[in-house]
C-alpha positions in Angstrom: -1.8 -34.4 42.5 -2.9 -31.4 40.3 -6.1 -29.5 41.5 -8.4 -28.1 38.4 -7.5 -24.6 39.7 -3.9 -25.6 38.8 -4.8 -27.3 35.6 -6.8 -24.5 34.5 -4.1 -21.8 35.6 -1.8 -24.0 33.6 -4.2 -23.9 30.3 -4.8 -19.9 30.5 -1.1 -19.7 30.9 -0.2 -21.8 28.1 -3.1 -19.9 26.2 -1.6 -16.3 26.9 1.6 -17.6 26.2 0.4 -19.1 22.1 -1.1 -16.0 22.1 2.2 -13.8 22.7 4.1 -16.1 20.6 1.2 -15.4 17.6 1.7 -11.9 18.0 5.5 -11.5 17.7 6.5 -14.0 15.2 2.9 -14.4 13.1 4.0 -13.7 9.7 7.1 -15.8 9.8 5.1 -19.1 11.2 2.8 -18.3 8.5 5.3 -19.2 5.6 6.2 -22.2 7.7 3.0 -23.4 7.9 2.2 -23.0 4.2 5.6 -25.1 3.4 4.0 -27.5 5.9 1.1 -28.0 4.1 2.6 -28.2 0.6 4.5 -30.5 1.9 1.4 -32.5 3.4 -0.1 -32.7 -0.4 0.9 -35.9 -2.1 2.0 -37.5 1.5 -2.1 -37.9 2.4 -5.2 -36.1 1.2 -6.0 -33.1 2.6 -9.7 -33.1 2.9 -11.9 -36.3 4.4 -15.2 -34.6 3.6 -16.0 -31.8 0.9 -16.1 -28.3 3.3 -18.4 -26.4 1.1 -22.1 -26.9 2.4 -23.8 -28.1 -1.5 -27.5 -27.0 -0.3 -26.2 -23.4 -1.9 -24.9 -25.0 -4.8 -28.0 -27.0 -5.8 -30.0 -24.0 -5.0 -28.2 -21.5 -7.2 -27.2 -24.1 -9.9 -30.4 -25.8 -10.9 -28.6 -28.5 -12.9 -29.9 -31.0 -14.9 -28.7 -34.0 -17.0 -27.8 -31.3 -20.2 -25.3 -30.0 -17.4 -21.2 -30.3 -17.4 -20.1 -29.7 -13.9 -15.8 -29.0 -13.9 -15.2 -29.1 -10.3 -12.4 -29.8 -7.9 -12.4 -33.0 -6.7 -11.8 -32.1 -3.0 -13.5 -35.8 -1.1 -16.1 -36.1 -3.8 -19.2 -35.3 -1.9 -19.8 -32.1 -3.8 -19.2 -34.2 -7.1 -21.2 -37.0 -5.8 -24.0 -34.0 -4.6 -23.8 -33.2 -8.6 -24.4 -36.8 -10.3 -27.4 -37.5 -8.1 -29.0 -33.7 -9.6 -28.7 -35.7 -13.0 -25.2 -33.2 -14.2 -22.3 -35.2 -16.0 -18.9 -34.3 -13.6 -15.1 -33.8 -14.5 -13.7 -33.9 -11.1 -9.8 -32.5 -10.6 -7.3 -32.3 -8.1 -3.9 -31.3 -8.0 -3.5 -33.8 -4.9 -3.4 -37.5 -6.7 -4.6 -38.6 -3.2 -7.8 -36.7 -3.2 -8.3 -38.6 -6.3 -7.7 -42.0 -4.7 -10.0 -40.9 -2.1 -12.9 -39.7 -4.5 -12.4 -42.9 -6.8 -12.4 -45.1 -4.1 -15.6 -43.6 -2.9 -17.0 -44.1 -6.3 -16.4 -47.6 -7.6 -17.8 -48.4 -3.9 -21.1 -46.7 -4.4 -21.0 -48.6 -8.2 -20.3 -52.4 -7.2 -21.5 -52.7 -3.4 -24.9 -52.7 -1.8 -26.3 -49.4 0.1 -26.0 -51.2 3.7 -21.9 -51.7 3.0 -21.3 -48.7 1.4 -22.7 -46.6 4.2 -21.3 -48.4 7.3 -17.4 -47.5 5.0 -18.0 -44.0 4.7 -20.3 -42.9 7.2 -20.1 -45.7 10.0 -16.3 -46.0 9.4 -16.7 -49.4 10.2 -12.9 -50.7 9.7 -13.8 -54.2 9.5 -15.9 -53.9 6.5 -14.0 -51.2 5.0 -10.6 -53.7 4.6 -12.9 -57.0 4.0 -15.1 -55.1 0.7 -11.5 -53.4 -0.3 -9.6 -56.8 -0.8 -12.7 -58.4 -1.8 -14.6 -56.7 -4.1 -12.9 -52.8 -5.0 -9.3 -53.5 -5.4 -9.2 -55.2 -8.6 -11.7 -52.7 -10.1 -9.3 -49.3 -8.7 -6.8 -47.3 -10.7 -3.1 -48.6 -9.8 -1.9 -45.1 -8.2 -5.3 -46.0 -6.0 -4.6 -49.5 -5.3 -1.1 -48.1 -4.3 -2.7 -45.7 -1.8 -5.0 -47.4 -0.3 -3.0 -50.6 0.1 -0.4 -48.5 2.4 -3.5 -46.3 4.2 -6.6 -49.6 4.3 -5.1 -51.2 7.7 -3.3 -47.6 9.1 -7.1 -46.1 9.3 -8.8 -46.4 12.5 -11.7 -43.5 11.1 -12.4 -41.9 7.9 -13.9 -39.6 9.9 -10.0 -38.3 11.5 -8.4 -39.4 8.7 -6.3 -37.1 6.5 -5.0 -33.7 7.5 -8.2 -32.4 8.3 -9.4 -35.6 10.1 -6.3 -35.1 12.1 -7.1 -31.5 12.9 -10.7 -32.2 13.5 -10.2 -34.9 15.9 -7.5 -32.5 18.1 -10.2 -29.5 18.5 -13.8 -31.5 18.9 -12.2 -34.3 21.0 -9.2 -33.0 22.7 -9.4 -29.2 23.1 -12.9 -29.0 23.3 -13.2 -31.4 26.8 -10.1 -28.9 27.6 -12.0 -26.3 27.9 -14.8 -27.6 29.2 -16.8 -28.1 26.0 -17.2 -32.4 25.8 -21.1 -31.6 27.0 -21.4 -30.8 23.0 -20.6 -34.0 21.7 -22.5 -36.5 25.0 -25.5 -33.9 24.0 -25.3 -35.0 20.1 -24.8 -38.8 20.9 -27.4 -38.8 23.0 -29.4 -37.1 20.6 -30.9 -34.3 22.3 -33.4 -32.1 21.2 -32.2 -28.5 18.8 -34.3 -26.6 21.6 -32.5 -28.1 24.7 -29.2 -28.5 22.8 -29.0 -24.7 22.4 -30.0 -24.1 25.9 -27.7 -25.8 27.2 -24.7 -24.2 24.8 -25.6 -20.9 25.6 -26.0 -21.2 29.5 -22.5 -22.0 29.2 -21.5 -20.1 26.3 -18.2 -18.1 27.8 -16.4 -21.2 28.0 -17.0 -21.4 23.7 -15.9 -17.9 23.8 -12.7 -19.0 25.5 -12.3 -21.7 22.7 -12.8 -18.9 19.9 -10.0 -17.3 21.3 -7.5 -20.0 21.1 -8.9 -20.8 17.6 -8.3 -17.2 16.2 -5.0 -16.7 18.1 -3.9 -20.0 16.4 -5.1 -20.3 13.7 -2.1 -19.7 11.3 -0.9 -23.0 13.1 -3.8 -25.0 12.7 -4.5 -23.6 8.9 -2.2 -26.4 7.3 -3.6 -29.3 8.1 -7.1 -27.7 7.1 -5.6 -27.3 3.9 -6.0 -23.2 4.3 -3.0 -21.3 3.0 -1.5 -18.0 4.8 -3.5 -16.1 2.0 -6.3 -17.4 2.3 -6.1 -16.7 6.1 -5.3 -12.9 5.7 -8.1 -12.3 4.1 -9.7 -12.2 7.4 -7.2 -10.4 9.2 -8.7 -7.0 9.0 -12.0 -8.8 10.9 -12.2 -9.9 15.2 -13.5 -12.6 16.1 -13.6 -14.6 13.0 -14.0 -18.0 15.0 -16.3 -16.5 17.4 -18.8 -15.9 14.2 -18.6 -19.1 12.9 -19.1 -21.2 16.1 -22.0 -18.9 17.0 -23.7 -19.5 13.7 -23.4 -23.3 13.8 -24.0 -23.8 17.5 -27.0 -21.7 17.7 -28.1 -21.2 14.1 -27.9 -24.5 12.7 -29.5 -28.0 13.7 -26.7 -29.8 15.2 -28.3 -33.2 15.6 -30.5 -33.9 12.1 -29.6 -31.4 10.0 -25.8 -30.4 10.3 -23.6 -33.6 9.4 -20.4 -31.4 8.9 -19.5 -30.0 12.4 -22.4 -33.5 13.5 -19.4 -36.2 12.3 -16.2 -34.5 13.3 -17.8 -34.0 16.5 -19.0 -37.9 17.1 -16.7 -39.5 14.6 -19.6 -41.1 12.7 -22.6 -39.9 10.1 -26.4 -41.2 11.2 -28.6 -42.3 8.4 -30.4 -38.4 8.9 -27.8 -36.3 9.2 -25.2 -36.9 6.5 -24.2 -36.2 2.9 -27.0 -37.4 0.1 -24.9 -39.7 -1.3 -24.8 -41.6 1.8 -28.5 -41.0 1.8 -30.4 -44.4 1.0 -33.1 -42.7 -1.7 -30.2 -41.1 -3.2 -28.0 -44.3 -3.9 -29.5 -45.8 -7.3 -29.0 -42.2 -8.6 -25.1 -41.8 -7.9 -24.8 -45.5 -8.5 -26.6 -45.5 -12.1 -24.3 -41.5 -12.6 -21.3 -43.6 -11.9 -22.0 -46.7 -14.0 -22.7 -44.6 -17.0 -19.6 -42.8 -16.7 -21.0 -39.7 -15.6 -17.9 -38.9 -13.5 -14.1 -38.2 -15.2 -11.6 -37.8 -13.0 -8.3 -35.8 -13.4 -5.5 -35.3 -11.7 -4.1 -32.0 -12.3 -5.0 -28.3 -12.4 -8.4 -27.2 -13.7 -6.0 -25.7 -16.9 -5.3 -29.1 -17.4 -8.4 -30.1 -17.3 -9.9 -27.2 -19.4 -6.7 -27.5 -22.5 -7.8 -30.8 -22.6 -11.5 -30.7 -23.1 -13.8 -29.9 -25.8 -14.6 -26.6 -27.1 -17.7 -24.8 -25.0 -18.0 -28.3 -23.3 -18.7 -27.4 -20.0 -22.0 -25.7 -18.4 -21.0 -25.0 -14.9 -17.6 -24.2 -13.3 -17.9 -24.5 -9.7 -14.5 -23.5 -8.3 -15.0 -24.1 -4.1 -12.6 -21.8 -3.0 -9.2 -22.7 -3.9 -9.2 -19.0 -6.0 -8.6 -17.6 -2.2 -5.1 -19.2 -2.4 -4.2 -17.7 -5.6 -2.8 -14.3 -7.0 -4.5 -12.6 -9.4 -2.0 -13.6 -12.4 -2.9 -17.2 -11.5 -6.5 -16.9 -11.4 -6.1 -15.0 -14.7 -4.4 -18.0 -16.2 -7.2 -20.3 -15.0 -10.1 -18.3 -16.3 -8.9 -18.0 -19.0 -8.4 -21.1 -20.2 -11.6 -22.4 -18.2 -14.1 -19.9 -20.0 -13.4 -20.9 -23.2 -14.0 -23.8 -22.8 -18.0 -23.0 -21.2 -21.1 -23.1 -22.8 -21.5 -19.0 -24.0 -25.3 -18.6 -23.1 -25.7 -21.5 -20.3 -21.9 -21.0 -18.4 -22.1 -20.5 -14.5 -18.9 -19.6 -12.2 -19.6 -20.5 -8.9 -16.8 -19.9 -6.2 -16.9 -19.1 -2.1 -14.7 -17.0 -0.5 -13.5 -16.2 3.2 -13.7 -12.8 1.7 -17.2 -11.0 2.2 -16.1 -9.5 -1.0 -14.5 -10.2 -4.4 -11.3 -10.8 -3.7 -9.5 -10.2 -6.4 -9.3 -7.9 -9.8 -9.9 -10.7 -12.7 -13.1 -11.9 -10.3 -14.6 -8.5 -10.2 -15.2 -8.4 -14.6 -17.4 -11.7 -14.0 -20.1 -9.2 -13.0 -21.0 -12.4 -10.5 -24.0 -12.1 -8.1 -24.2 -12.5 -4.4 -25.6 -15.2 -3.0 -28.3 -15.7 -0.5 -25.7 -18.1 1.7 -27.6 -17.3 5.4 -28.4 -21.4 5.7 -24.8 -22.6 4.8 -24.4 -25.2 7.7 -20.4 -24.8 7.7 -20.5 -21.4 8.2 -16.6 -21.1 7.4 -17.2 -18.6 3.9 -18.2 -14.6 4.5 -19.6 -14.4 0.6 -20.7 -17.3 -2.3 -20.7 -15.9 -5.4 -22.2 -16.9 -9.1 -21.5 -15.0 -12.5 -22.9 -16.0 -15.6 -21.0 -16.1 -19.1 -24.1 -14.5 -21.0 -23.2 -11.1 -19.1 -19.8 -10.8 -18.7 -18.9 -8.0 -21.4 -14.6 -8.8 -21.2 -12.7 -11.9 -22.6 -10.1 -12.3 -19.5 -6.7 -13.2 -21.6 -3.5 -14.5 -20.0 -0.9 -12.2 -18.3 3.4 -13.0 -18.4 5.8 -11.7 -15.5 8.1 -9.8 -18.7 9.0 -10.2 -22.1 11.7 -12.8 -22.1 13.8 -10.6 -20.2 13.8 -12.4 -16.7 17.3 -11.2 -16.4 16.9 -7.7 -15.1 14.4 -9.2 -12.9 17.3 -10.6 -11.4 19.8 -7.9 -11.0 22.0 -8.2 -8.1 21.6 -6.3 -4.5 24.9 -4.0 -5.1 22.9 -2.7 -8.5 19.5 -2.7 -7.2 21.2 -0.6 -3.5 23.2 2.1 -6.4 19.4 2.5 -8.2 18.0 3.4 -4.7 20.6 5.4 -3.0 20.3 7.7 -6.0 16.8 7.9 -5.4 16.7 8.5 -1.5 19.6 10.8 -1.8 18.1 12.9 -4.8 16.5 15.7 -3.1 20.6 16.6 -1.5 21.7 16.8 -5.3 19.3 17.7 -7.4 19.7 21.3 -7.3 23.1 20.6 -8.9 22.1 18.1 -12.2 22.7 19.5 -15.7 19.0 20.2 -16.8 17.7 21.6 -20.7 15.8 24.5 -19.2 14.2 24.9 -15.2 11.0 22.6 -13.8 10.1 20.0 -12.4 9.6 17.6 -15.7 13.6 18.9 -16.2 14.7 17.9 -13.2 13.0 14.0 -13.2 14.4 14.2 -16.9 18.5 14.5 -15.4 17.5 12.2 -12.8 16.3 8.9 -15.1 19.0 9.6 -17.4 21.3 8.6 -14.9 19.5 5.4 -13.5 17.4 4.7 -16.4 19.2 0.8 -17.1 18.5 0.0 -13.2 15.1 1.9 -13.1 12.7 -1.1 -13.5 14.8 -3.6 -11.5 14.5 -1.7 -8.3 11.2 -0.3 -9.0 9.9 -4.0 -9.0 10.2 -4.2 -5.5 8.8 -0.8 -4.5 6.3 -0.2 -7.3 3.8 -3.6 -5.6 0.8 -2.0 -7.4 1.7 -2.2 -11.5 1.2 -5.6 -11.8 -2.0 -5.6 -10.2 -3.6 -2.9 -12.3 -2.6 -4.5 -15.5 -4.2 -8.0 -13.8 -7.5 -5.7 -13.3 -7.9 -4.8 -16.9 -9.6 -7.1 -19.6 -10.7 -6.8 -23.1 -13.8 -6.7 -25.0 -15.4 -9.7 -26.1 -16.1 -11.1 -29.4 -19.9 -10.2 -30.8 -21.7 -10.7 -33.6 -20.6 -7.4 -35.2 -17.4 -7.9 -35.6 -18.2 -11.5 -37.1 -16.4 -13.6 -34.2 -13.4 -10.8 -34.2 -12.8 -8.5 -30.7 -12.9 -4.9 -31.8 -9.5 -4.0 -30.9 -8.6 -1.2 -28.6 -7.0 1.9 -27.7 -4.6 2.2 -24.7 -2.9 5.1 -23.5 -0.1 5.0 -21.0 0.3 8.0 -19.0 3.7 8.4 -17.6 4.7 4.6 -19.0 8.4 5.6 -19.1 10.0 2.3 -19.9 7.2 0.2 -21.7 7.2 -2.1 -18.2 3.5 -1.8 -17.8 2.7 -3.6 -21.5 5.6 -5.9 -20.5 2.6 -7.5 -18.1 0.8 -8.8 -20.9 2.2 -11.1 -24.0 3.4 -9.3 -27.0 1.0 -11.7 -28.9 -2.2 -10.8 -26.7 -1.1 -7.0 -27.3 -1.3 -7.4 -31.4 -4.3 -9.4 -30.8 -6.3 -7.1 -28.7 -4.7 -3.4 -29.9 -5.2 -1.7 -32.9 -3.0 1.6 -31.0 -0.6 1.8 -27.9 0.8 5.4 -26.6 2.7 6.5 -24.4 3.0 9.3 -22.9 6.4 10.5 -20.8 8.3 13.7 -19.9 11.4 11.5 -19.7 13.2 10.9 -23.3 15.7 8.6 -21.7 12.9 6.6 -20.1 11.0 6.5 -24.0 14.3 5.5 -25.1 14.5 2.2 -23.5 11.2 1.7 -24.2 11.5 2.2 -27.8 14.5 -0.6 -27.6 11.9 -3.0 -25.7 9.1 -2.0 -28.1 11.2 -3.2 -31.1 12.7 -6.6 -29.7 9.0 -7.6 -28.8 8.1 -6.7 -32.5 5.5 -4.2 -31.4 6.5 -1.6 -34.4 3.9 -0.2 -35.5 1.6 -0.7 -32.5 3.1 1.3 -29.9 3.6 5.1 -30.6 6.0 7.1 -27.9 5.0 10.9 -27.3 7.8 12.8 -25.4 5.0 15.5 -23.7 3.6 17.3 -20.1 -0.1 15.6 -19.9 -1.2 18.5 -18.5 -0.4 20.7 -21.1 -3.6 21.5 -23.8 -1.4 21.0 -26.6 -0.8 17.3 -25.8 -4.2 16.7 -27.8 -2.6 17.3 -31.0 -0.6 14.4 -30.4 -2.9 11.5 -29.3 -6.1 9.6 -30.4 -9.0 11.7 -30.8 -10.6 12.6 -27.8 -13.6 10.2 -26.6 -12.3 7.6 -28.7 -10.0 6.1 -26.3 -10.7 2.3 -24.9 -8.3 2.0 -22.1 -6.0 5.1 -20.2 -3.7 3.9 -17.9 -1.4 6.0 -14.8 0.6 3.6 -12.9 2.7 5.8 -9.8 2.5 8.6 -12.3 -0.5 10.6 -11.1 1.2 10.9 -7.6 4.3 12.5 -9.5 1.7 15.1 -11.6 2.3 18.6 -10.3 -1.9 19.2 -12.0 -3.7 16.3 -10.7 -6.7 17.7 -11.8 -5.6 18.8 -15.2 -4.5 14.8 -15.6 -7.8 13.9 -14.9 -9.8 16.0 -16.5 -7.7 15.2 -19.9 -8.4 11.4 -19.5 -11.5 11.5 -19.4 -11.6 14.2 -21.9 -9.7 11.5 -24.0 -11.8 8.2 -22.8 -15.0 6.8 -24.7 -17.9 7.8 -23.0 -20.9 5.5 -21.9 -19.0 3.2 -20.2 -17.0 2.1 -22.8 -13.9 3.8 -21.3 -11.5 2.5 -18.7 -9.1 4.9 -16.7 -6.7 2.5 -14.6 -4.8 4.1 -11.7 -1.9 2.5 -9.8 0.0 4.5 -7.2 0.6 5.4 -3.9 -2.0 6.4 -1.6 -2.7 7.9 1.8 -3.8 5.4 4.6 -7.4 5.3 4.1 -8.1 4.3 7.7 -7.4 8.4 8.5 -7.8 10.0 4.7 -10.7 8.1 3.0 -14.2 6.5 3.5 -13.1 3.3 2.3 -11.5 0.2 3.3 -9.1 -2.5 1.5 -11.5 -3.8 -1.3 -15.4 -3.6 -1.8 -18.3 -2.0 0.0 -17.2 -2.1 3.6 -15.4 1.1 5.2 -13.5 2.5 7.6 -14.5 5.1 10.1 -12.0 7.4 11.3 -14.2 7.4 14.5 -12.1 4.3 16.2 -11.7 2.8 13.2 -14.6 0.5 12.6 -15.2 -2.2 9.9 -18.8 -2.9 8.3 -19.1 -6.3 6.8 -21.8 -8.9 6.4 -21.7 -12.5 7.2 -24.9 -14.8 7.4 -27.0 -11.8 6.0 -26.6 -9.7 9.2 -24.3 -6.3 8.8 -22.1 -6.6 11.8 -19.9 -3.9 13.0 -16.5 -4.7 15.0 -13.4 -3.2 16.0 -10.7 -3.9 13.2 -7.3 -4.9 13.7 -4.5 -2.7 13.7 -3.2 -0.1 15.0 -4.6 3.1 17.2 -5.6 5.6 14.6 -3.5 8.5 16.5 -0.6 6.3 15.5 -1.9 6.1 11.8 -2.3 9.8 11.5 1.4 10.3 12.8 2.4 7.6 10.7 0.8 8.8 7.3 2.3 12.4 7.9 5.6 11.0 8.3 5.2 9.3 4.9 3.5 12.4 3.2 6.7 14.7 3.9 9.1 11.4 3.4 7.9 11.0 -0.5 7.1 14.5 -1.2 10.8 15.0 -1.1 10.8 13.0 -4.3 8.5 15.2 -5.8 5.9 12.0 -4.8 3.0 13.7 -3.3 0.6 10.8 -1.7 -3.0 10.7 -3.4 -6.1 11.3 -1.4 -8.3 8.3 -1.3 -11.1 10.7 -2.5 -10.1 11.4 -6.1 -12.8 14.5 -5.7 -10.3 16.2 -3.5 -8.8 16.9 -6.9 -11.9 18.3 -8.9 -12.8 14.5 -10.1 -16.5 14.6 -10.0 -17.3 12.5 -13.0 -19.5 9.7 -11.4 -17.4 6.7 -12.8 -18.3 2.9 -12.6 -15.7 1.4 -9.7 -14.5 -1.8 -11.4 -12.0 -2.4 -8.6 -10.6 -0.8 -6.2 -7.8 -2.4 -3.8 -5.5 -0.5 -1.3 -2.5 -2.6 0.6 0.6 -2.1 2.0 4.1 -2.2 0.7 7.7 -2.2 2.0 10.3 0.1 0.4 13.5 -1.7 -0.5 15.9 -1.6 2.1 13.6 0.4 4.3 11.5 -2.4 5.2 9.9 0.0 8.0 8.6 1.9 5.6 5.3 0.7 4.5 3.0 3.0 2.2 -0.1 2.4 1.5 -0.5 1.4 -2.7 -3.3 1.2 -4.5 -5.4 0.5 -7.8 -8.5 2.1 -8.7 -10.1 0.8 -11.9 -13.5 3.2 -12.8 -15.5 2.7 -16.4 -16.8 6.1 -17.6 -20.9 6.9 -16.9 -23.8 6.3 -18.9 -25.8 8.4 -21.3 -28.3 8.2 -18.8 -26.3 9.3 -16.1 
C-alpha cells in the first residue's frame, strides 16, 4: 500500500516535473495545443455555458426592445440574457455546434413548460432531456441540429461536463481539486453553507488553493484548448504572475459561491439550483425569453460576424457585443471585422462592447474606438483583466480594410537561397562598404550603393525582420464622413518618410488609397529604392496619387518639395527614424509639416531599446516597467496590484540590450530610446498606440530586438 506521504511526494513530483517540461518546450506545446483546439471545433462545441458574466453587460448596455444585439452565439446564455431585456438578437458562430447547442436551447424554452426545461439545462436530468428531445423538439430542430444531437442525446451523461469545456471543468473541480486537497469546496456548496463560514473555511486552508494556482498557471497552455482559449489569447498574460492565483482569490473570497455565483456554483456540483443560475433558467424570466423566441426575436448564423454583418441591413444593428474572441485575432483580422461590422450599426445609438484578458486595449484598430473602461469589480467569473464599451457617436476614424500586398504574393514567397544572398549582404556590409562605388562621400551615399545592389530582394527578406510595418499601417485610420463634406471623407495627406519601395502603402488596397487620399509622398535618399516603387506605383494604377521626392529629411530645403507645412494629415517613418543620422531634425520637420490641433498623425515603426532597462513604459497601455527589479503595475477587480513580471534578471537585459545597440549600429541602425524626448521631442502629442514586442532576425533566431510602433496625434489649441 501507498501512504499519503508517498502519494503526495508523488503529486509534487509530478507537479515539478509539468512544471519543467512547461518551461523548456512552452512555446512549441502552444501551437500544438491551438491545432488541438481547431481541431476540436466542428467535432463538439466548445462552450457548455456562456463565460462572460452578463450582469456587466446589462449594466453598461441598457437595452431595450428598439435594440439589435449582433453577438456571438457562444452557449446562448448571453443571447438568451439579451431577449429577456426586450433586444431583438442575431446570434453567430463559426462552430455550427454552438449553434446546435444554442437552437436546441431555444425551441426548448419556446414549446416546453418551465418545470422541463429547467430540470434539461440546469438539473441535467438525462432522462427527461432524451424523452422531450424525441418527443416534442426534434421535429421542430434545424437538420444539421437534429444531426447533432441525434449522435450526442444518449452519449451525454451532464450538460454541465459536456463539451470541451465541460470536459476540462469536470478534470479540475472534480479530479484535481480532491487531489490537492480541495473536495471540502464542493461538500461545502452542496451542503449549502453559509458565504460567511464558506470563506472561513477556504481561507484557513488557503495554501493548499495556492498549490492548485500553481499547477493551473504552469499548465495552462495545456489546459487552454479545451477551454477554447488560443496561445494568443494566453500570452497576453504572460508578462503577469500569478494569473490563476487572482482569479481563484476573487471568486473564492470575493464572490457568493452558494446563491449568487452559478458559473464556478455548476462546474463545481455539476447542477444549477433554482437561485443560483443563469435568468433564463430563472422561473420569472421564462415568459419573457419564451414570448422573444416565439416572435422571432432571435436569428441564428453560422458563420463569422462578417458574414453576418455583409448580409444584414444597412445601420441595422444597435449593439455589437463581441465577448472576447478579438483576443484571438491579429490586428488585420479585427480590422476586417470592424469594418464591415460598423457599417452596418446604428451611427448615433451603436455600442461595441468586448472583454479582454488584457487589462488594456490590446490591439491598434481597438484603440481609435475611443471605448471606455468599465466598472467590471463584481464580474462573478473573474477570468477578464479589463471590459470595455466604445460608442459610434464618438469615434472620429472610419476603420477601412487592410490586404497582405498588392497582388504580388510572389515575392512574399521567395525562396531561402534568395532571402539568405539579401541577408548575407546585409550582415556582411559593414566589412565592404568602405570599398562600394558611391556618387560623392556620406552616409545617405553609402545606403544608396548598398540598395542598389539588393534592391529586387529588399522587401522579401525584410518581411521577416521588419515585424513592426504592418502593424503601424493596422494602427492608422481615416477620417470619417460628416456633414460638411455632404456624406464624402475629406481625403488626406500622407507622407512616407524613408518609404523606399512603396511596401508600406502596399498594406492597404489600392482602391481604399484613391478613396481616402487626395496626396501620397515619399520621401527616400535611395533612387534605386524610389525606382521600384515608381514600377509598383504604376501597376497598382496609383499615377497621379503618389509623388516620389529623391531628398535628406533633415535637410531645410526638403520643404520646397512637399505639402505645405501644417497641412499634412498623416506622416509616416517605418525603421527609418532609427537609420536618421538627425533624429531630432526628423522630428522636428514632421511636426513642422503635420496639421496641428490634433488633426495630425505621426506614425513611427522601428526598432527600439528594451524598455524594461531604457524606458518608463511597458508593452502596451498605462502599466510600466521599473528598472528597480523590474516591476509591472496593472489593475484587475479595481485594485492596482504590483507583482514581479516575467522574464529575465534585468542585469541580463542591460547586457543583452548593449549587445544589440553595438550589433545594429554597425548597420548604421542606431536603436531608438523609448523616450522620444531624449531626442529634443517635447511636443506633448496625443498617444494613440503604442506597442513594443520582440522580433527574431532571419537566420539569427537568437537575436531578438525589441520593435515597436508609436502612433501620437498632434496637441490642442488649448494645449
Amino acid at each position: 500500500m501507498f501512504s499519503c506521504d508517498s502519494c503526495f511526494g508523488t503529486l509534487v513530483a509530478g507537479v515539478l516535473g509539468i512544471y519543467i517540461l512547461m518551461r523548456v518546450f512552452g512555446q512549441y506545446i502552444g501551437v500544438l495545443a491551438d491545432k488541438f483546439m481547431f481541431w476540436i471545433i466542428g467535432k463538439t462545441f466548445l462552450y457548455n455555458v456562456s463565460w462572460e458574466d452578463p450582469r456587466i453587460d446589462r449594466r453598461v448596455m441598457h437595452l431595450s426592445s428598439a435594440d439589435h444585439v449582433l453577438t456571438i452565439a457562444s452557449a446562448g446564455c448571453n443571447s438568451f440574457d439579451y431577449l429577456i431585456e426586450g433586444a431583438k438578437v442575431t446570434a453567430v458562430d463559426l462552430n455550427r455546434n454552438q449553434i446546435s447547442l444554442t437552437e436546441l436551447k431555444a425551441v426548448a424554452a419556446a414549446h416546453l413548460e418551465f418545470e422541463d426545461f429547467f430540470k434539461m439545462f440546469a438539473e441535467s436530468d438525462m432522462e427527461v432531456f432524451k424523452d422531450r428531445y424525441y418527443n416534442t423538439l426534434r421535429p421542430l430542430l434545424s437538420p444539421e441540429t437534429q444531426e447533432f444531437w441525434d449522435y450526442n442525446v444518449t452519449r451525454i451523461n451532464n450538460l454541465m461536463y459536456a463539451g470541451a469545456s465541460g470536459i476540462l471543468a469536470y478534470l479540475i473541480f472534480r479530479v484535481f481539486f480532491p487531489l490537492f486537497g480541495l473536495g471540502f469546496i464542493r461538500q461545502m456548496l452542496v451542503d449549502g453553507v453559509e458565504r460567511s463560514e464558506f470563506q472561513k473555511q477556504v481561507q484557513k486552508r488557503y495554501w493548499r488553493v495556492e498549490c492548485m494556482n500553481f499547477l493551473a498557471d504552469t499548465i495552462a497552455p495545456l489546459m487552454a484548448p479545451l477551454a477554447g482559449v488560443p496561445s494568443s489569447q494566453l500570452s497576453l498574460g504572460d508578462h503577469r504572475n500569478g494569473n490563476m492565483a487572482a482569479v481563484m482569490k476573487h471568486v473564492l473570497l470575493g464572490t457568493d459561491m452558494k446563491e449568487d455565483n452559478y458559473f464556478f456554483f455548476g462546474y463545481l456540483t455539476g447542477y444549477y439550483t433554482k437561485t443560483n443560475c443563469p435568468r433564463y433558467l430563472q422561473e420569472r424570466h421564462f415568459l419573457k425569453l419564451k414570448e422573444a423566441i416565439k416572435a422571432e426575436r432571435l436569428n441564428l448564423v453560422h458563420g463569422t460576424l462578417v458574414d453576418a454583418a455583409r448580409a444584414a441591413k444597412t445601420r441595422e444593428f444597435t449593439v455589437a457585443s463581441l465577448l472576447d474572441h478579438m483576443d484571438w485575432m491579429p490586428p488585420k483580422m479585427i480590422i476586417e471585422e470592424l469594418s464591415e461590422v460598423l457599417p452596418k450599426m446604428d451611427p448615433q445609438q451603436g455600442r461595441v462592447f468586448w472583454r479582454s484578458y488584457s487589462e488594456n486595449v490590446h490591439s491598434a484598430p481597438l484603440a481609435w474606438i475611443k471605448a471606455d473602461r468599465v466598472n467590471d469589480h463584481d464580474d462573478r467569473v473573474g477570468m477578464y483583466w479589463s471590459t470595455w464599451i466604445g460608442r459610434l457617436d464618438s469615434v472620429p476614424q472610419t476603420i477601412t480594410e487592410r490586404c497582405s500586398t498588392w497582388d504580388r504574393k510572389e515575392f512574399l514567397n521567395q525562396g531561402v537561397l534568395s532571402k539568405l544572398i539579401t541577408g548575407a549582404k546585409m550582415v556582411t556590409f559593414p566589412a565592404w562598404q568602405y570599398i562600394l562605388p558611391t556618387k560623392g562621400e556620406g552616409q545617405y551615399q553609402k545606403m544608396e550603393a548598398f540598395y542598389k545592389l539588393q534592391k529586387e530582394g529588399y522587401d522579401a527578406f525584410r518581411e521577416g525582420l521588419l515585424h513592426a510595418r504592418p502593424l503601424l499601417i493596422d494602427a492608422l485610420h481615416f477620417n470619417k464622413q460628416n456633414e460638411e463634406t455632404k456624406g464624402k471623407s475629406q481625403k488626406l495627406t500622407w507622407i512616407d518618410v524613408g518609404g523606399g519601395t512603396a511596401r508600406n502603402l502596399e498594406y492597404v488596397p489600392a482602391k481604399i488609397l484613391r478613396e481616402n487620399f487626395e496626396k501620397i509622398v515619399i520621401v527616400d535618399v535611395s533612387e534605386s529604392l524610389l525606382g521600384v516603387a515608381k514600377e509598383r506605383v504604376h501597376a497598382a494604377g496609383l499615377d497621379g496619387l503618389v509623388d516620389f521626392v529623391l531628398h535628406d529629411f533633415t535637410d531645410e530645403s526638403v520643404f520646397k518639395k512637399l505639402p505645405t507645412k501644417n497641412t499634412v494629415d498623416i506622416l509616416t517613418m517605418s525603421y527609418s527614424l532609427s537609420m536618421i543620422p538627425d533624429k531630432s531634425k526628423a522630428l522636428k520637420n514632421a511636426l513642422a509639416l503635420l496639421k496641428p490641433n490634433g488633426e495630425g498623425t505621426l506614425g513611427l515603426a522601428d526598432f527600439w531599446q528594451n524598455p524594461s532597462v531604457d524606458g518608463t513604459e511597458d508593452s502596451y497601455g498605462p502599466g510600466k516597467w521599473e528598472t528597480k527589479g523590474k516591476t509591472y503595475t496593472y489593475e484587475y477587480m479595481g485594485n492596482q496590484t504590483s507583482v514581479g513580471s516575467k522574464g529575465m534578471s534585468t542585469p541580463f537585459l542591460r547586457a543583452e540590450n548593449n549587445f544589440l545597440k553595438s550589433y545594429f549600429a554597425q548597420d548604421h541602425v542606431f536603436l531608438l530610446h523609448n523616450d522620444l524626448k531624449e531626442y529634443g521631442f517635447k511636443e506633448k502629442m496625443h498617444t494613440v498606440w503604442k506597442q513594443k514586442f520582440r522580433g527574431a532576425v532571419p537566420f539569427l533566431p537568437m537575436l531578438r530586438p525589441y520593435h515597436g510602433v508609436h502612433v501620437m496625434r498632434t496637441p490642442l489649441k488649448a494645449e
